[in-house]
C-alpha positions in Angstrom: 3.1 14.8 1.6 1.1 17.1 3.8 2.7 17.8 6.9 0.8 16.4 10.4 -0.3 13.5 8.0 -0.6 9.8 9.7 2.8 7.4 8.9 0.1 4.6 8.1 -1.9 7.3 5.4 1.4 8.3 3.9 2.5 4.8 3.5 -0.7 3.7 1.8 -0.7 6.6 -0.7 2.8 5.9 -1.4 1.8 2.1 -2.2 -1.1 2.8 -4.0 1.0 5.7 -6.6 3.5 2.8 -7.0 0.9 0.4 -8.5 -0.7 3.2 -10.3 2.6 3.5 -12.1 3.3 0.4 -12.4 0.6 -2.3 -10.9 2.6 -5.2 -11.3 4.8 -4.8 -8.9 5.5 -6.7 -6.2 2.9 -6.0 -3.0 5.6 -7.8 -0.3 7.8 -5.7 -1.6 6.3 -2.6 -1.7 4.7 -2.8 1.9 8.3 -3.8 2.9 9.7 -0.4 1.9 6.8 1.6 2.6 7.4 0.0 6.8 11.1 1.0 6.5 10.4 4.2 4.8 7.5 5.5 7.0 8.8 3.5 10.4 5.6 1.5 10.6 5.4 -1.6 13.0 4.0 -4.6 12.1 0.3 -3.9 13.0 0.7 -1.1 10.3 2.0 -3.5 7.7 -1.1 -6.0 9.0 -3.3 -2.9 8.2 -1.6 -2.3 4.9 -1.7 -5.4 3.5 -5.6 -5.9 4.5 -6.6 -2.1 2.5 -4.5 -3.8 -0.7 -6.6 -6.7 -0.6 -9.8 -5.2 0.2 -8.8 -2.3 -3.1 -8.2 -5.8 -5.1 -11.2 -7.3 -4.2 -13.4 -3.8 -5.8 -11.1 -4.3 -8.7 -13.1 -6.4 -11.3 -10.7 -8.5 -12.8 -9.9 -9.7 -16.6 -13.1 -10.8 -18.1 -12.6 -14.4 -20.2 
């Protein structure tokens, strides 16, 4: 990761390459680590968890 780069940028583009390899896994999980791993607070895991919904939400889903 780029050195001088935001905690709360490297923590979302460490989410979002987990789900790219595997995007079942488990979002309260992964936003748990990524706060322990990049020593966000919990405003940054607020902000985390509103970019993965707002990503899911321009994500068309399974057509029936």
């Amino acid at each position: 990761m780029p050195v001088g780069e935001a905690p709360i940028k490297q923590a979302l583009k460490w989410i979002l390459e987990q789900l790219e390899d595997n995007p079942k896994a488990d979002r309260a999980k992964l936003v748990d680590e990524a706060s322990r791993r990049f020593d966000l607070g919990p405003l940054d895991a607020d902000f985390l968890w509103r970019q993965l919904a707002d990503r899911g939400k321009a994500t068309p889903g399974p057509t029936p």
